[in-house]
C-alpha positions as CSV (number, residue, x, y, z in Angstrom):
1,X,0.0,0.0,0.0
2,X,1.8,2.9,-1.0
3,X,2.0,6.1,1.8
4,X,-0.8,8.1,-0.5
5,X,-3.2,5.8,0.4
6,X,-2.8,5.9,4.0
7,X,-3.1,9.4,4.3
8,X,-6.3,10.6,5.6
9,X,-8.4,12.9,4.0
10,X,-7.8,16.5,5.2
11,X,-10.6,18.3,6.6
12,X,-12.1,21.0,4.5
13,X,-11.6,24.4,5.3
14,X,-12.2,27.9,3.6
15,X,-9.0,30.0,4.2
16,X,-10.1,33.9,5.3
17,X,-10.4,36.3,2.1
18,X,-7.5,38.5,2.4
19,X,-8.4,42.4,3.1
20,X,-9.1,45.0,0.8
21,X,-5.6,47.4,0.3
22,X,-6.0,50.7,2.4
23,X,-7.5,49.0,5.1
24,X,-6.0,50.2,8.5
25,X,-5.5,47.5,11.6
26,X,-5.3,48.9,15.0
27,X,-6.0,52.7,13.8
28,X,-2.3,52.5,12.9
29,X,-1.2,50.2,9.9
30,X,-2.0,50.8,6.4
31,X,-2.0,47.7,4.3
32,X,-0.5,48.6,1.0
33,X,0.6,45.4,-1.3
34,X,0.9,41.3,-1.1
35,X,4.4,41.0,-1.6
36,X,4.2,37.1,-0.6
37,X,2.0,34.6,0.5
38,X,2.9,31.2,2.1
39,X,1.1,27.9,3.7
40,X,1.0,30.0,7.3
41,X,-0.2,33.6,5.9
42,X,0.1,36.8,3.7
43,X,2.7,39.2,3.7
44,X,1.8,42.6,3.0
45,X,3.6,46.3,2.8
46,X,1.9,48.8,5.1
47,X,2.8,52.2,6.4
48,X,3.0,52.6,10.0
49,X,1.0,55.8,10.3
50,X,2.3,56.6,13.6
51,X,6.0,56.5,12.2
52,X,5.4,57.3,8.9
53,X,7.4,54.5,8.1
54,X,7.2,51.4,6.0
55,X,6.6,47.7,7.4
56,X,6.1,44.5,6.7
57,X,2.7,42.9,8.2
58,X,1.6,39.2,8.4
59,X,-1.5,38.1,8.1
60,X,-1.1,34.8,10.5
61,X,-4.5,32.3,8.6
62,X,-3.0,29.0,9.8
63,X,-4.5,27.7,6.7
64,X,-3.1,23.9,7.2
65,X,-6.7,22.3,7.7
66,X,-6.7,22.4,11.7
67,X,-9.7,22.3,14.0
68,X,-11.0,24.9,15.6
69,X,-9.6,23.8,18.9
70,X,-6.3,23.8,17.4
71,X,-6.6,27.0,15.7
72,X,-7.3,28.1,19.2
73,X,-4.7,27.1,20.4
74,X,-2.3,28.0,17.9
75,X,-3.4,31.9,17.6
76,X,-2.6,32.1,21.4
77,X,0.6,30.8,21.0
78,X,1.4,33.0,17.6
79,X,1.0,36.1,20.0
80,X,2.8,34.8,23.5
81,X,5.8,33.7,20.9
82,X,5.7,37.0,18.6
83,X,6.2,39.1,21.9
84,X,9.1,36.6,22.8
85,X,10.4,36.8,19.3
86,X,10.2,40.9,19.2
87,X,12.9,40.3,22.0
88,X,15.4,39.3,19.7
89,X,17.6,42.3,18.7
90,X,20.2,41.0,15.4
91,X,21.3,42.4,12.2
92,X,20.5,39.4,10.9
93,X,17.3,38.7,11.9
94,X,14.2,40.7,10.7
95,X,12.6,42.8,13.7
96,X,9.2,42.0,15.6
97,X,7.9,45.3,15.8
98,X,4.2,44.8,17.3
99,X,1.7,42.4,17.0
100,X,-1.9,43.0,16.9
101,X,-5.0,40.4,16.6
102,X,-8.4,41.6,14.5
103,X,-10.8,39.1,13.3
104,X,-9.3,36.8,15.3
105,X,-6.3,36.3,13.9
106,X,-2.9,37.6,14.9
107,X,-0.8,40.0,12.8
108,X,2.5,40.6,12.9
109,X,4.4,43.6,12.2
110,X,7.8,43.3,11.3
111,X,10.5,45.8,9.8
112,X,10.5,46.1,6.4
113,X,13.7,45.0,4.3
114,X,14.5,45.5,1.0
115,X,15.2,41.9,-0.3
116,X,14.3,38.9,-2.1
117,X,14.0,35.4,-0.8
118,X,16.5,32.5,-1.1
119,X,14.2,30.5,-2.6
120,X,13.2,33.5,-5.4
121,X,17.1,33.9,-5.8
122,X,17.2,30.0,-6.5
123,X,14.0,29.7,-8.3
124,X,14.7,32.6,-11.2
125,X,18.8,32.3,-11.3
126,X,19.5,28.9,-10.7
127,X,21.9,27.6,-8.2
128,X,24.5,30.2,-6.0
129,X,28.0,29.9,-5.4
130,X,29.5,27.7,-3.0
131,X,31.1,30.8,-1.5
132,X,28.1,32.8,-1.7
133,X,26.1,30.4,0.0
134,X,28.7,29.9,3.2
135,X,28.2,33.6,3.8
136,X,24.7,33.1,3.9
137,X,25.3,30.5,6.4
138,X,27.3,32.2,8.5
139,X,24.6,35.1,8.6
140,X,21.5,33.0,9.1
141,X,23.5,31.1,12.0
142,X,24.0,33.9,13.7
143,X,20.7,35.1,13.5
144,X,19.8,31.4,14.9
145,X,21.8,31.4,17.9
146,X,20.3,35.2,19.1
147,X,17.1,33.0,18.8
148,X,18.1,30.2,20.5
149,X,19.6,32.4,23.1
150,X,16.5,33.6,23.8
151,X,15.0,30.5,24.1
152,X,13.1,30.1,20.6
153,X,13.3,27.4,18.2
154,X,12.6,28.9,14.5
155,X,11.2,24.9,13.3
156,X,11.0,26.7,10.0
157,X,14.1,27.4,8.4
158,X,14.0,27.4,4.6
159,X,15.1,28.9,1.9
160,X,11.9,30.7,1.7
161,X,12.3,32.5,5.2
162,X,15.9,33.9,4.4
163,X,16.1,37.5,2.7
164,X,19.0,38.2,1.1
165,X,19.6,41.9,0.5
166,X,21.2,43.5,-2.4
167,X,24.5,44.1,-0.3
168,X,24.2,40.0,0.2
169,X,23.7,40.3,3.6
170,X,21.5,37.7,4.6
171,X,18.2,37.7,7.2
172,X,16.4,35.0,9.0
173,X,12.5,36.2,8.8
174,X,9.0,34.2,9.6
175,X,8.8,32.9,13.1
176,X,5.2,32.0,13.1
177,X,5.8,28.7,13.7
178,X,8.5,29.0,16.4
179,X,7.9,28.0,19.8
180,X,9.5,28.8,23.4
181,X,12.0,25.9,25.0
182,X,9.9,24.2,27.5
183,X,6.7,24.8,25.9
184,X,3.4,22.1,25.5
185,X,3.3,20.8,21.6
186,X,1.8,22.9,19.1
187,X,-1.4,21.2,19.0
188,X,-4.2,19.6,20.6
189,X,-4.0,16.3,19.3
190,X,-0.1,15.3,19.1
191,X,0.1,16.7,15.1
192,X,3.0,18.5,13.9
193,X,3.1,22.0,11.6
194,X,6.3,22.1,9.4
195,X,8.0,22.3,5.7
196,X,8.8,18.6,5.0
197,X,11.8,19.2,2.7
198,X,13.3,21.2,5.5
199,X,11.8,19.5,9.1
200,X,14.1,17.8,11.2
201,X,14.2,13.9,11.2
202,X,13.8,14.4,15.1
203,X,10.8,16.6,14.4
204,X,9.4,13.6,12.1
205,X,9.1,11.3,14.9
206,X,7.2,13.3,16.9
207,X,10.2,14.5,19.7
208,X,10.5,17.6,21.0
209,X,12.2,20.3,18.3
210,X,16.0,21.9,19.7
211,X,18.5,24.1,18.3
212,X,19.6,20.9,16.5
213,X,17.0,21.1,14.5
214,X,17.0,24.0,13.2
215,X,20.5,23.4,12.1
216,X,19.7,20.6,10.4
217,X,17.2,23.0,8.6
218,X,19.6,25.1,8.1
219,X,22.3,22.5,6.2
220,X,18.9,21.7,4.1
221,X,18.1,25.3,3.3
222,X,22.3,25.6,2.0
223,X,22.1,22.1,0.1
224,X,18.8,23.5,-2.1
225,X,21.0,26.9,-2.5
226,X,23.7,25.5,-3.6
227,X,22.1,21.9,-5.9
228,X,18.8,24.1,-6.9
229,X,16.9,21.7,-5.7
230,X,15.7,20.2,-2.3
231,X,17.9,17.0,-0.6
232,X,14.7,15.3,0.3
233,X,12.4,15.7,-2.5
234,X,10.0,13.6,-3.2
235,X,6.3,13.8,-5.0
236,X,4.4,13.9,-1.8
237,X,4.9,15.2,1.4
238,X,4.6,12.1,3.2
239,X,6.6,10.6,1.1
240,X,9.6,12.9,1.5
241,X,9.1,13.3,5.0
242,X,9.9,9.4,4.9
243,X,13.1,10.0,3.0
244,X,14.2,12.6,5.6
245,X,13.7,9.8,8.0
246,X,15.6,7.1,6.7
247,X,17.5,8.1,3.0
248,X,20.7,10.0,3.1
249,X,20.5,13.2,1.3
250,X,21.0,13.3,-2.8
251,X,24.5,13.2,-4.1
252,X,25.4,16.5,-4.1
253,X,27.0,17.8,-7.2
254,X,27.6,21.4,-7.1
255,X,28.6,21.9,-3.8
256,X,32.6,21.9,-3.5
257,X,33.8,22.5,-0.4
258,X,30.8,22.7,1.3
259,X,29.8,19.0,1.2
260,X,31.8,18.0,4.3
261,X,29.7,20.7,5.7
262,X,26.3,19.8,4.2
263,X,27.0,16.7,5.3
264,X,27.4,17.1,8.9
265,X,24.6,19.4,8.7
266,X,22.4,16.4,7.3
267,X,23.3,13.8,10.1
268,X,20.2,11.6,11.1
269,X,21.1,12.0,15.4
270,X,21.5,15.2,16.3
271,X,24.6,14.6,18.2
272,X,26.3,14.2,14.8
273,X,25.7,17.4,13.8
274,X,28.4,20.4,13.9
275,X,27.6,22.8,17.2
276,X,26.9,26.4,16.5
277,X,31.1,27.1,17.1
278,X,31.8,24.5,14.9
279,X,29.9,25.3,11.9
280,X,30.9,28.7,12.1
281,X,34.4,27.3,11.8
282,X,33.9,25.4,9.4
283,X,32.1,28.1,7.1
284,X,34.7,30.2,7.8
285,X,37.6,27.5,6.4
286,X,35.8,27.0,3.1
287,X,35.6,31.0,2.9
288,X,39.4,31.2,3.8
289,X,40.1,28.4,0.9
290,X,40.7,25.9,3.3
291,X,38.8,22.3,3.5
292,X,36.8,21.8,6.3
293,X,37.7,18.9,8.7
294,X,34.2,16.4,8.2
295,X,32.8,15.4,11.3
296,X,32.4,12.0,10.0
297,X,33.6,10.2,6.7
298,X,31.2,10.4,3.6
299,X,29.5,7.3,2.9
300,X,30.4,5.0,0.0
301,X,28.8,5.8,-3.6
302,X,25.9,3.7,-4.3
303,X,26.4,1.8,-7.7
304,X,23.9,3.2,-10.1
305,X,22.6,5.9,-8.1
306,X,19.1,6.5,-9.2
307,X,18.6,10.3,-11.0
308,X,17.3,12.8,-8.3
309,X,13.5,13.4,-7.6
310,X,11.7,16.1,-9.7
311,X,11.5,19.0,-7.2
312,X,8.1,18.4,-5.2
313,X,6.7,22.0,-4.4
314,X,4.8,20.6,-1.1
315,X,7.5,19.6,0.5
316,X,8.7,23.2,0.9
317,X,5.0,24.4,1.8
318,X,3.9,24.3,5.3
319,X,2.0,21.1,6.0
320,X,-0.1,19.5,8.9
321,X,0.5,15.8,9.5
322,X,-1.3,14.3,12.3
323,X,-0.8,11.7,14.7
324,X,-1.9,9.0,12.2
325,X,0.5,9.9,9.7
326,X,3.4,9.9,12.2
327,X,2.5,6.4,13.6
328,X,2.8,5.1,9.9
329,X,5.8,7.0,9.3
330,X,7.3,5.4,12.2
331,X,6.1,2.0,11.4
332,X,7.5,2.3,7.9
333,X,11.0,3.7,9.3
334,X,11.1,0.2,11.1
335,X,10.2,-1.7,8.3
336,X,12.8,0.2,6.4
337,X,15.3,-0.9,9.6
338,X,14.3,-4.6,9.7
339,X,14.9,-4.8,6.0
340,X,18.5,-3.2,6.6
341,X,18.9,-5.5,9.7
342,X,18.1,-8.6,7.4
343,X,20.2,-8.0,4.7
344,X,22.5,-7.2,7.0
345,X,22.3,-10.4,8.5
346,X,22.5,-12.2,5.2
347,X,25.6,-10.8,4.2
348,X,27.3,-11.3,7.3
349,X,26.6,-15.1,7.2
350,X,27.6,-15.3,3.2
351,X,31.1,-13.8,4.7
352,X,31.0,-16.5,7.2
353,X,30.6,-19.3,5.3
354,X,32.9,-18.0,2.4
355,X,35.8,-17.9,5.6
356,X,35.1,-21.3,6.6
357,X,35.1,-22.4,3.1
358,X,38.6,-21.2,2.8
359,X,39.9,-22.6,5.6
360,X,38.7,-26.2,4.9
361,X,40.5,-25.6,2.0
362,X,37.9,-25.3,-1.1
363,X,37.1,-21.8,-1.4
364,X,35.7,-20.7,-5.0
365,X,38.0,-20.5,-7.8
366,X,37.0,-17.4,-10.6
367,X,38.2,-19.9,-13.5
368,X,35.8,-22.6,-11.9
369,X,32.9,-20.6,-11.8
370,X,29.6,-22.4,-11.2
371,X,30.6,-25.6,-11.4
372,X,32.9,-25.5,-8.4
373,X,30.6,-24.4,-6.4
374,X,28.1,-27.3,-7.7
375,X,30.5,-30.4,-7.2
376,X,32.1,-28.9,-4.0
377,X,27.7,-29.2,-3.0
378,X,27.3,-32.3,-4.5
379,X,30.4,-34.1,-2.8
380,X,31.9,-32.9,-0.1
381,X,34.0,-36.3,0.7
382,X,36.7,-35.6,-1.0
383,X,37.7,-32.7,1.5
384,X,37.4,-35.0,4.5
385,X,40.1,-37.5,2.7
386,X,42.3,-34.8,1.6
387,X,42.3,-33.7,5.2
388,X,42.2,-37.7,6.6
389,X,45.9,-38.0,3.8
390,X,47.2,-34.6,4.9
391,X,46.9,-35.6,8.6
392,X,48.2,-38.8,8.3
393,X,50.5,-39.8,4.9
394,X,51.8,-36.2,3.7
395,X,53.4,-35.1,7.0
396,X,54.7,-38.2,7.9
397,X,56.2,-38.8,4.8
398,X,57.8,-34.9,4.8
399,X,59.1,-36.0,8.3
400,X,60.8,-38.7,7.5
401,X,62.1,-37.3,4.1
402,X,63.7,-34.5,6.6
403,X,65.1,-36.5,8.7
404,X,67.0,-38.6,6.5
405,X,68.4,-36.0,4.4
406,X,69.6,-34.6,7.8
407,X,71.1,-38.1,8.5
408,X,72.5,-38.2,5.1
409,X,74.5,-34.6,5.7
410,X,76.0,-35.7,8.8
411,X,77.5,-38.9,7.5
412,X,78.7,-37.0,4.4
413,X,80.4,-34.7,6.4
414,X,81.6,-37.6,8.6
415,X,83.6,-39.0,6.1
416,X,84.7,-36.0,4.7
417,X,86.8,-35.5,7.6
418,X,88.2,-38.5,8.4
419,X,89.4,-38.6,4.6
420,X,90.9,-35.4,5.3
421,X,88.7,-33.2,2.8
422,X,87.6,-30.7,5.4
């Protein structure tokens, strides 16, 4: 049964009809233009007419098919953890400025930067320079570890949520699906909210999201910058949420010196991966033209590699996946394990046998081929009386061939003497 059929059918629900332009929220922001939309909101340009500034505004819609429970809850948390965020003070994160709730639904407002995306960068020009994308790393890394200092995971890091300004500096942006260390899961009924191409294998079996994870996200967000195209993609979002459990990334082609990197980034445990000081050092060797020590060796090649997945658009969208779908992921992950175990297994005891083969002395010969390995089946006597003559006629005999060559030498030399020769 493949994994779409096992997916339940997601409830209906009728996203809110984004507002009119000109409207104001609070008396105080003008909404202006959509200048993006995503699977958690619309992002709008307004004017702050307090300030007279410009800002950014998110409409927060939580358009992911939840309950109304769960919508509940999630709208409360938005605006607890939007006031925690706005306590994050970094050039390389983008500013919570207020937050406000009409309609009931939250919005934030967040400073305006002039920017593009990542993922537009990637989408309209193609893969970026190795180089170029370690100083994006290095940027968006810092802006992680102000979060994580205040005690916020991001849980969304993608290429989507990076702005990259026209002087390359780079800015981590979209935190409305972040949640406070030590905080009760995101919803009601043990589902979790992510990007599937970019969540956490951690996150995928249900356990509680760290820094960790978002550097993982983050070694996912580089890979796509630097391949053009996700390291998990797959056509569905179960489905790739699968591979990110138990398939190593795609082969990475483009990537340079940043694979050791990209690599470490990827690892399945958490305590693989770099720590915040070590990936900095690392990003800064390959920008100083020196390779990065990996953190572990890069696995083998597989023979006949298959080509890489067409780029699945839903696994960069923010899905739902509910506690069903997780207890079938994990089933499948040990499926996937018991089939590696067994084949593990097998091979083990071919090795085995092929040793003791060897030692009893009939080991397969290549210019035998198959029919060596039929008659050494169909009779296996022949060993027991090579072993039965070996034991008892062919070192006996080389004894006593020794021996009297040794007594043969010693009357040689014997006479030798007394003849006066020596």
């Amino acid at each position: 049964m493949g994994l779409n059929a096992l997916r339940r059918p997601a409830r209906p629900h009728v996203a809110a009809q984004p507002p009119a332009p000109d409207r104001t929220l609070a008396g105080r922001y003008t909404l202006r233009d959509v200048v993006g939309r995503g699977g958690m909101g619309v992002v709008w340009t307004a004017t702050d007419r307090l300030l007279d500034r410009t800002v950014a505004v998110k409409e927060v819609t939580f358009g992911v098919h939840l309950d109304d429970g769960e919508r509940r809850v999630l709208r409360e948390r938005t605006l607890r953890e939007a006031r925690t965020a706005a306590r994050i003070d970094h050039p390389c994160v983008t500013h919570v400025l207020d937050v406000v709730e009409e309609d009931g639904r939250p919005w934030l407002v967040l400073e305006y930067v002039p920017s593009r995306s990542l993922q537009q960068l990637v989408d309209e020009g193609g893969p970026i320079a190795w180089d170029v994308a370690a100083r994006i790393g290095l940027d968006v890394l810092a802006g992680l570890e102000a979060a994580h200092a205040a005690g916020i995971v991001h849980r969304d890091v993608k290429p989507a949520n990076v702005l990259v300004c026209p002087d390359g500096r780079a800015l981590l942006t979209d935190f409305g699906i972040a949640t406070a260390t030590g905080e009760s899961s995101i919803t009601t009924t043990g589902a979790i909210i992510g990007s599937p191409s970019y969540m956490a294998p951690e996150r995928a079996h249900g356990g509680r999201p760290g820094p960790p994870a978002d550097l993982w996200s983050l070694g996912a967000t580089l890979y796509t910058a630097v391949e053009g195209r996700p390291a998990f993609s797959r056509p569905e979002p179960m489905a790739t949420l699968m591979a990110v459990v138990s398939e190593p990334p795609a082969p990475v082609a483009r990537a340079g010196p940043l694979e050791p990197v990209l690599r470490g980034l990827l690892a399945k445990d958490p305590a693989e991966r770099p720590t915040p000081a070590g990936l900095r050092d690392q990003l800064q060797a390959v920008l100083a033209g020196r390779s990065p020590a990996p953190l572990r060796p890069p696995p083998p090649a597989p023979a006949g590699a298959p080509a890489p997945h067409p780029v699945a658009r839903d696994g960069e969208r923010v899905q739902r996946f509910d506690a069903a779908d997780l207890a079938t992921l994990a089933s499948a992950s040990v499926q996937a394990l018991g089939t590696v175990a067994r084949d593990a297994r097998d091979q083990v005891h071919h090795l085995a046998e092929r040793h003791r083969e060897r030692r009893a002395g009939r080991g397969p010969r290549p210019e035998d081929g198959a029919r060596t390995a039929s008659r050494r089946d169909a009779s296996p006597e022949p060993t027991h009386r090579w072993r039965f003559k070996r034991r008892w006629i062919v070192v006996p005999t080389l004894v006593v061939i020794v021996v009297l060559l040794a007594v043969a030498a010693g009357l040689f030399l014997l006479a030798a003497s007394e003849l006066g020769w020596l």
